[in-house]
C-alpha positions, 0 to 999 in steps of 0.5 A, spaced: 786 677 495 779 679 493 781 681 486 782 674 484 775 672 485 771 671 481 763 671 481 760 664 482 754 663 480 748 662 484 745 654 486 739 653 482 735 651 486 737 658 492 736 661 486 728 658 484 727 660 492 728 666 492 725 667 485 720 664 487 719 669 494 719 675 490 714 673 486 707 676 488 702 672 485 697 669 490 696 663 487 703 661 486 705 654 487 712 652 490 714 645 488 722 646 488 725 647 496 724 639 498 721 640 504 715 638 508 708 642 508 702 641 510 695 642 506 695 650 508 703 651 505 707 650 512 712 648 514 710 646 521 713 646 528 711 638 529 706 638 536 712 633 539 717 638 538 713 643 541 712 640 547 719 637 547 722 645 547 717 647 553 720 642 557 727 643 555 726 651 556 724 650 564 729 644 565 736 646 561 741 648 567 747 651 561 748 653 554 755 650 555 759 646 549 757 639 548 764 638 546 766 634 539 762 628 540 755 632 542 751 629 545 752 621 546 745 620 549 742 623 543 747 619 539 746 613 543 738 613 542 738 616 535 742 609 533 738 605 537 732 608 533 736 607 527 741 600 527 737 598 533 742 599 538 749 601 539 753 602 544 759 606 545 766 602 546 761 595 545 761 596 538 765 597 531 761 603 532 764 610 531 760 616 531 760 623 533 753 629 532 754 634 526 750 640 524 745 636 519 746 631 514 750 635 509 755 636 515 755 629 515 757 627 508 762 633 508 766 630 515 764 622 511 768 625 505 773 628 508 775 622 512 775 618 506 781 623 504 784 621 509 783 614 509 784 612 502 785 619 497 786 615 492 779 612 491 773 614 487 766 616 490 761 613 486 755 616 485 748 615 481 746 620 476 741 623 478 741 624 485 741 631 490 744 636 487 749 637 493 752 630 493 757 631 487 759 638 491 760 636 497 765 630 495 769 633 489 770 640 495 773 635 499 779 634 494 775 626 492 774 623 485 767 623 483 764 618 478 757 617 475 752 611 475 745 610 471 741 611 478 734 610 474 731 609 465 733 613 460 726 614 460 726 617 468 719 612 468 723 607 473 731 603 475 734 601 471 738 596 475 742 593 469 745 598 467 747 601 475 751 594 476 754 594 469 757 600 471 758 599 478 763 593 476 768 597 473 769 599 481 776 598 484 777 595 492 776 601 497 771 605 492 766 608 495 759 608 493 754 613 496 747 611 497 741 613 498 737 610 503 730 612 502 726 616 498 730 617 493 731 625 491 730 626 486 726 621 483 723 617 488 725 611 485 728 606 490 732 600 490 727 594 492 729 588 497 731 583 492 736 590 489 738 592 496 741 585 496 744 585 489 748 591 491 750 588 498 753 583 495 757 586 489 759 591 496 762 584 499 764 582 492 769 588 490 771 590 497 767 596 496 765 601 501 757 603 502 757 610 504 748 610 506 746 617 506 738 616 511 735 624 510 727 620 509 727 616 514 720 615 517 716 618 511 717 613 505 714 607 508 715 607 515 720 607 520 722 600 520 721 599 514 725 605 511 731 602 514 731 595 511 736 597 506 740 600 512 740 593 515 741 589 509 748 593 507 750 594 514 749 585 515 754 583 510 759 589 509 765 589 513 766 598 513 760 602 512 759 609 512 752 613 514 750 620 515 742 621 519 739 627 518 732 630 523 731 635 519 725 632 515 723 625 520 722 631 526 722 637 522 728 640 525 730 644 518 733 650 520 737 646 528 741 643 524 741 636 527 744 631 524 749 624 526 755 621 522 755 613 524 762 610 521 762 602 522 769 600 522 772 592 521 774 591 529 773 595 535 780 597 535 779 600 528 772 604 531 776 607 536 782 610 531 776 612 526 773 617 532 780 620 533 781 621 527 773 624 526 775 628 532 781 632 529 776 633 523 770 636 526 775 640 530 777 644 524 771 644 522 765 646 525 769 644 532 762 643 536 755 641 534 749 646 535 745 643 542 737 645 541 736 639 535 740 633 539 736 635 545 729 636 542 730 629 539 733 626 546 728 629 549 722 626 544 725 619 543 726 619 551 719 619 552 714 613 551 708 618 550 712 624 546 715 619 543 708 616 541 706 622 539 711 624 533 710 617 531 703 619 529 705 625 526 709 622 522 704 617 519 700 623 519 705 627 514 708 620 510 700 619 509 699 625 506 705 624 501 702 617 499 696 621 497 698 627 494 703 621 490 696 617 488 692 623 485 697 627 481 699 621 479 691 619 477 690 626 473 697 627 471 695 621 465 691 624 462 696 629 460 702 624 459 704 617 460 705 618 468 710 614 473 709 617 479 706 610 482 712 607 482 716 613 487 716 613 493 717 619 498 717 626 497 719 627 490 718 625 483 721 627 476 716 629 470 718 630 463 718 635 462 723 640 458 728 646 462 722 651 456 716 649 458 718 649 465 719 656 464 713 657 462 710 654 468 714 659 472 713 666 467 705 664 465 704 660 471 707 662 477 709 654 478 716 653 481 720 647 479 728 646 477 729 644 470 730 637 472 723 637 472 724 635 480 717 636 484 716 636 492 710 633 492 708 636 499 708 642 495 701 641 493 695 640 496 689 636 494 686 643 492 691 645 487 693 639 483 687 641 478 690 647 476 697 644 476 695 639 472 692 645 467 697 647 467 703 643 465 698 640 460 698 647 457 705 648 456 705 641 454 702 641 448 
């Protein structure tokens, strides 16, 4: 058997990570793995969380399974926060916990399989980097859509509906719902509308991928392009992730929300969602689910990392404006037109490796950055830097 592998290249951006560890510089700058930091480079544990786990440390009575589902009150709350309310067997609602968003659109893309293999997945080009994996590994067809302009200074709307046209009844098309990665160009109300009814239209089926939540503009109005999909489609599919909303990276927290034509056929979905969970992962990781019950449950903690996440999101919006000020003096810059945590620089796979051999700046060849990367006090000698290796 082990003689007929082959070595499979390592993932880019696992490979910047681990490049970028190695490295021993001190003034060394990571823009590559898209997670949130703080002013000081860290990751934090959110003060919500902490106190959260405190409780759970003295309260949990068993570390037994959850069982397939996971757990529903965490299930129930998180649609709340999310859909503004659902309720199990009240709804054409199906959903069951998974281990983090991307565990999510794999059990999405293997009941897509399932239910219609003969249909294309949809996705915009460019987007993060493991979305055309985890569908092509569940035996989908994948195709491509222009996400954003040629220029990758903004969308280009035009071009993504003309493609998108082309698509057949039973399709599905996979979108990000905020905070595009890696662009931070997102779809404006008026196109989320346009994109709903061209879904109604074709009898396409919207497959919303919410990892951002809550660090784009804010909580509810991170969701309007969630409410209107969700509000003219009659079938929908929605992976939720809490790594980034409650920093919550390595627990693994996530949720798949399958919305079906009828109650009847929301049943059917979950036992069938059941069976390919079972052979799957089985049963979902508990700690996440219920730090985030346990913050969502309570009006003070829940108050608490509301806040924090304001705090967080502001600090995006800031860094976003003062990279972008002194970006134009190096070249014509975009970065006021994103949203979220990332942006794309023109920059070429050649100058991005001077960055990272002369400067000790990481980045993959996309020119993708993490702007919570950088604090206020590195931006002058990023941008030094880039004007350097972009002369």
């Amino acid at each position: 058997m082990f003689e007929r592998l082959f070595i499979v290249p390592q993932d880019p951006l696992l490979k910047l990570i681990n490049e970028f560890k190695q490295d021993t510089r001190q003034q060394k700058i990571d823009l590559g793995v898209g997670v949130y930091r703080n002013e000081n480079g860290a990751t934090p544990v959110m003060k919500a969380v902490r106190i959260a786990e405190e409780r759970l440390l003295t309260s949990q009575q068993s570390k037994c399974y959850l069982g397939i589902a996971g757990d529903l009150e965490f299930l129930d709350m998180l649609g709340y926060l999310v859909f503004g309310g659902i309720r199990p067997k009240k709804s054409r609602f199906a959903y069951l916990q998974t281990p983090g968003g991307s565990a999510a659109l794999r059990l999405g893309a293997d009941i897509i399989k399932l239910s219609t293999p003969e249909s294309t997945v949809w996705i915009g080009d460019p987007s993060w980097t493991n979305h055309i994996p985890i569908f092509t590994a569940a035996g989908l067809h994948v195709k491509t859509f222009p996400a954003i302009s040629a220029d990758k200074t903004g969308l280009d709307l035009d071009q993504m509906m003309s493609t998108l046209a082309s698509t057949n009844a039973g399709d599905v098309l996979l979108l990000q719902g905020c905070g595009h990665n890696p662009s931070g160009m997102d779809l404006e109300a008026q196109e989320w509308k346009q994109v709903a009814d061209l879904c109604v239209e074709k009898g396409i089926i919207p497959f919303l991928d919410l990892a951002y939540h809550g660090l784009v503009e804010g909580l509810e109005e991170d969701l309007k392009s969630i409410s209107q999909v969700m509000e003219v489609v009659p079938e929908a599919l929605v992976a939720v992730s809490c790594s980034k909303n409650f920093g919550l990276y390595r627990e693994r927290t996530g949720a798949l929300y399958a919305m079906a034509p009828n109650i009847k056929k929301a049943e059917i979905s979950l036992t069938n969602l059941f069976a390919l969970a079972r052979v799957s992962y089985s049963m979902p990781p508990n700690h996440g689910a219920a730090i985030v019950k346990t913050i969502l449950k309570n009006e003070g903690l829940k108050q608490e990392w509301e806040q924090e996440l304001f705090d967080m999101r502001n600090r995006i919006k800031n860094i976003r404006k003062e990279l972008h000020l002194q970006l134009t003096q190096v070249f014509p810059s975009s970065l006021d037109k994103g949203k979220g945590m990332f942006s794309l620089l023109p920059l070429t796979p050649q100058q991005i490796d001077k960055l990272k051999l002369d400067h000790g700046i990481y980045m993959p060849y996309s020119g993708r950055i993490n702007i919570a990367g950088l604090n206020r006090n590195a931006i002058p000698a990023f941008v030094k830097s880039v004007s350097t290796v972009a002369q």
